[in-house]
N, C-alpha and C positions, 0 to 999 in steps of 0.2 A: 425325517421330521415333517409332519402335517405343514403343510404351504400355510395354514392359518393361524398356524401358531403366533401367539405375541412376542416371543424371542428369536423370530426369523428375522426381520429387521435390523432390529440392536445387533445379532450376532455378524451381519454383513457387513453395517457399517464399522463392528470392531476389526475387523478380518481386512476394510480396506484401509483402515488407519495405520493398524500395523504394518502392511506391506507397503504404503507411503514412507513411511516414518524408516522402516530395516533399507530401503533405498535411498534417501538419504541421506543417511550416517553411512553407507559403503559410498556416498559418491564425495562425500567429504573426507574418508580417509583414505580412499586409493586417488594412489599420483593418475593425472591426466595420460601419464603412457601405455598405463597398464589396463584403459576404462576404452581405448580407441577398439573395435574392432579388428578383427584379421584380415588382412589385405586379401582380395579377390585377388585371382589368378589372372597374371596376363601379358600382354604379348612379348618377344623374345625384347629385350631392351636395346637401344640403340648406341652408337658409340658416343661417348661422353664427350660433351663439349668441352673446349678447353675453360677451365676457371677463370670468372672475373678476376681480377688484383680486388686485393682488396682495399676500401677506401681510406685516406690517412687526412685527418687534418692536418693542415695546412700551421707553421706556428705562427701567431698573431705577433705582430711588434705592439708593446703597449705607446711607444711615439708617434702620432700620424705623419703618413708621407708628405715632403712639403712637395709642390708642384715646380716644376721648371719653368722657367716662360720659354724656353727655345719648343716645347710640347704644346705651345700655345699657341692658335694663330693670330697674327697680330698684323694692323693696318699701319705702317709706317703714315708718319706726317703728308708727304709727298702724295699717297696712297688716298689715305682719311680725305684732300680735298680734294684728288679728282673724283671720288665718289660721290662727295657731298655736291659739286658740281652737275652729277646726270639728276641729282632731287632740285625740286622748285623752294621745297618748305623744308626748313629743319627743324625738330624737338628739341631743346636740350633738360633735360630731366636730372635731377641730383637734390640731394637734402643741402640747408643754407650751412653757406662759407665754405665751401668744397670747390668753388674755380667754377660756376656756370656763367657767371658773367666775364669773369675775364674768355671763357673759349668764345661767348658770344660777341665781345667786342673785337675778339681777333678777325672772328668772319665779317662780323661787318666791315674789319678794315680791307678786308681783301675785295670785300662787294664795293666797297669805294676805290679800290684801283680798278677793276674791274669797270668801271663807270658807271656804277647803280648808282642813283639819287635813294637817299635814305632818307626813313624817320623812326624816331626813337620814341617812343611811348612807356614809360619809366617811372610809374607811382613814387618808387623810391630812389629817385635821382640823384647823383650827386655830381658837383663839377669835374672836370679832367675825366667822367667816365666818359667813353666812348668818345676818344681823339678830342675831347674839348666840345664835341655837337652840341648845339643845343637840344634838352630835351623836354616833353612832353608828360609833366608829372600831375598837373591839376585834373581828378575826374571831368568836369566839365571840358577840360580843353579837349581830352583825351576824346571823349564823348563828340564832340565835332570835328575833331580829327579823323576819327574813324567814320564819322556819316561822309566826313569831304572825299576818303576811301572808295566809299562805296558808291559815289558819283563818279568818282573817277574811272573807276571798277566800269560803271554802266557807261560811260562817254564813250571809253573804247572798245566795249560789245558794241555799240551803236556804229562806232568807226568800222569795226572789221565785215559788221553786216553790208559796208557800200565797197567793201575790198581794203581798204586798208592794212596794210598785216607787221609795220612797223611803229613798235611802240619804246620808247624808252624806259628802260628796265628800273624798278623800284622795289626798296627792300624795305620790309617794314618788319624793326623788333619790336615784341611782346614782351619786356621783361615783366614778372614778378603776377603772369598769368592770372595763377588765382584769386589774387589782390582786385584785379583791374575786373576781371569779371563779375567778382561780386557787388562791388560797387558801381559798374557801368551798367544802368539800365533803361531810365528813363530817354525819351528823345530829347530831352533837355538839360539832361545830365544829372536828374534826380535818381530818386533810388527809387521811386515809384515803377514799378515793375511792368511792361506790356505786354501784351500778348507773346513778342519776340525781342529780347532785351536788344538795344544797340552792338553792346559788343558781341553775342552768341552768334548776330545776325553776319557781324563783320568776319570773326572767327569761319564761321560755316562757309560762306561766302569766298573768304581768300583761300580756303584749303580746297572748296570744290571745283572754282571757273578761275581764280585769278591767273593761273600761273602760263595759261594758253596766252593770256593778255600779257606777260611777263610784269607781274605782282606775285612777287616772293615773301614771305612769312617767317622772322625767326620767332620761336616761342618757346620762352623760358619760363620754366615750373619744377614746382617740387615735385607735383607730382602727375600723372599721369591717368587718371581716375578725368571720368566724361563728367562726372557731380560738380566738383570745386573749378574745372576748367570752364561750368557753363553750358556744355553742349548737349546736357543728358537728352539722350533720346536721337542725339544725331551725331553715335560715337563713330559710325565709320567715316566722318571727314578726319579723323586720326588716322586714320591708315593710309592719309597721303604723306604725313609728316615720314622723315627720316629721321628717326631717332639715338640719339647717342645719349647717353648712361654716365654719370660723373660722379665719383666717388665710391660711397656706401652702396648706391646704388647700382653701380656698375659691378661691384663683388657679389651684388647679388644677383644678377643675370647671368654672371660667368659662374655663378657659385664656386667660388676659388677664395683662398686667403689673399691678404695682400703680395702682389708682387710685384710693386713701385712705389713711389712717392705719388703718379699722379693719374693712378688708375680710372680707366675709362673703355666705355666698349660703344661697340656701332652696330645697329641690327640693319642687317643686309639679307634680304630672301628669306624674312624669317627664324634667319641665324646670329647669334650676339660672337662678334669677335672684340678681342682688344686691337685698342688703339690710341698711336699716340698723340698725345697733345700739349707736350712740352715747350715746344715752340710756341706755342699758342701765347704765351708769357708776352712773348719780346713784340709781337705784332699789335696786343691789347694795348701797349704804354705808346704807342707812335699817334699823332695827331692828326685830324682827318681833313681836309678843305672845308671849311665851309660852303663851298659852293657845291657840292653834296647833297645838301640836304634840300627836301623836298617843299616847297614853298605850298603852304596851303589857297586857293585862289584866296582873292582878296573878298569875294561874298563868301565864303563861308567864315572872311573874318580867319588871321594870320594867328592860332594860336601858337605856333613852334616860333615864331620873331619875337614875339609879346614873355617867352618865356625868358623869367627873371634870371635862368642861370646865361643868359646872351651866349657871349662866346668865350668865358673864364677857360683854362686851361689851354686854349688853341696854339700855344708856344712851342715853338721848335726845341724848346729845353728839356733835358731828360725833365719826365715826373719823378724822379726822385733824387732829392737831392746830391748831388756830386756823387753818385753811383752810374758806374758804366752796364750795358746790360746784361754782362757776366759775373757784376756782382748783382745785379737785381736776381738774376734764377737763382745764383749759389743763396742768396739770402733765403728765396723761394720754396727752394728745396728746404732747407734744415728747419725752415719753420712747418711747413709741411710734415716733416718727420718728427713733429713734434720737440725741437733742439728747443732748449732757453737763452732768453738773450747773450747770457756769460758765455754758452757755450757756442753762439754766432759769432761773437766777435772774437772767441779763441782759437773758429773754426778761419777767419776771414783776417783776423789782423786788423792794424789799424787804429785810427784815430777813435777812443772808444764812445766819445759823445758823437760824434759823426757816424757812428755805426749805430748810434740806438737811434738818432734818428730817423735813418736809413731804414730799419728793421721795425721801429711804430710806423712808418709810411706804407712799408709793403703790404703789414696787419691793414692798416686801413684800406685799402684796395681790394684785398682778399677780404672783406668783410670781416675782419677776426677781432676788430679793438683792438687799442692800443697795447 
């Protein structure tokens, strides 16, 4: 055919359509084994390894495994405070009416056998907490409580710089953190915001130098976020706290279901273990000395004397009424476990008006209402 022709083109392009098209349709109907080529030749083959096993799932149980606590490591009570003893400061962190005030009134009473002079700073105070102390609940008082702190703070840097190096030991709780932070700012105990609020300054202050001076810190919060505590921007003064985990929130550090009535964990090196705090009960209900507590000097003005709750509850009488202290935990317990009143006094016996008394008293302590 003449190269010039005008059906030299057309007939190419039909000639390549067609052999696209017949390849194709053979590669759609022959199986993939028959389309492989013929294997090249090659060398002698070697001896066969022996065959994996083959893999087998595993049968799932549709019930999840519950956990053991003997699998769990766990700080006995004994354990829990000589630990809490090598820290200056302690966190206690847990969502409300979970037991963080009652663990923190225990420590305190131990800081007061101990012979720590205490003070309690307490937005939401109420009497017989904390051995009958008096506490520190007006922002304003709190607000010069805490500047009188941090004179104090400065008196004895001042002291240790001429050699001094004994100082008498002072515990100061933080209950209800959040609260007192957001509204302690002013130097006069307004809400008028400075440059560095009063309390941020006091928080930072006792978690970074005090504890060389022996100025110890408890601080009780829900939560543990630098924002609502105040300190944002100066979170590593948190990582001097030792902290322990109470309740909800201690199931969630250990990531575990419940495996007690009064779950709780402790981070040590990093690591959350459980631990107990049982006993913690019977040491929160015992009364503390008044002579304890830390006297604010007299110029900055005595706001812990001036405070209206004086010294209601400082009595040697159990706080609950004609309950011994093995019925206050067994009470403890079953309401904890979520029991109803019927089912306390069916669990405990007894006189049964004298038992719901008993059992609205303990709600009340534990924060739970009546």
């Amino acid at each position: 055919m003449d190269i010039n022709s005008p059906w030299l083109y057309p007939l190419i392009f039909l000639f390549a359509c067609s052999f696209v098209g017949t390849f194709l349709w053979w590669h759609a109907r022959t199986p993939a084994s028959e389309r492989r080529p013929a294997a090249a030749p090659t060398a002698p083959a070697r001896a066969a390894s022996p065959a994996r096993p083959a893999v087998v799932d595993r049968p799932r149980s549709e019930a999840p495994l519950e956990p053991t606590t003997t699998s769990l490591p766990t700080y006995s009570w004994p354990m829990l405070l000589d630990t809490l003893a090598k820290r200056p400061h302690i966190g206690i962190a847990g969502p409300s009416r979970q037991g963080k005030s009652v663990l923190s009134m225990a420590l305190t009473y131990l800081r007061a056998v101990d012979g720590h002079q205490l003070v309690i700073l307490n937005s939401h105070a109420r009497p017989n907490d904390y051995g009958g102390l008096p506490q520190v609940y007006d922002y304003p008082a709190i607000n010069r409580v805490m500047k009188a702190l941090l004179a104090e703070l400065g008196r004895r840097k001042a002291a240790a710089a001429t050699g001094a190096d004994s100082f008498d030991p002072i515990t100061v709780v933080l209950e209800e953190a959040p609260d007192v932070m957001s509204k302690v700012h002013g130097e006069d105990g307004s809400a008028a915001k400075p440059k560095v609020p009063v309390a941020q300054r006091f928080v930072g202050e006792m978690l970074r130098q005090a504890a060389k001076y022996r100025m110890h810190l408890i601080l009780v919060t829900q939560t543990t976020l630098v924002k609502p505590l105040g300190i944002e921007g100066d979170s590593e003064a948190l990582d001097n706290l030792l902290w322990i985990a109470i309740g909800d929130r201690a199931l969630e550090k250990m990531k575990s279901p419940v495996v007690a009535p009064w779950p709780a964990a402790i981070e040590w090196n990093c690591q959350w273990f459980w631990c107990d705090r049982e006993p913690a009960w019977m040491l929160s209900t015992r009364p503390i000395d008044t002579a304890r507590l830390w006297r604010v000097p007299d110029s900055m003005g005595d706001a812990v004397g001036d405070s209206p709750l004086g010294t209601m509850g400082t009595s040697d009488e159990s706080l609950i009424d004609e309950a011994t202290l093995t019925d206050v935990i067994l009470i403890t317990k079953l309401i904890l476990a979520g029991k109803s009143g019927n089912e306390i006094i069916d669990s405990l016996g007894g006189k049964r008006t004298r038992r719901l008394s008993q059992i609205r008293q303990v709600k009340q302590v534990l924060d739970l209402g009546a």
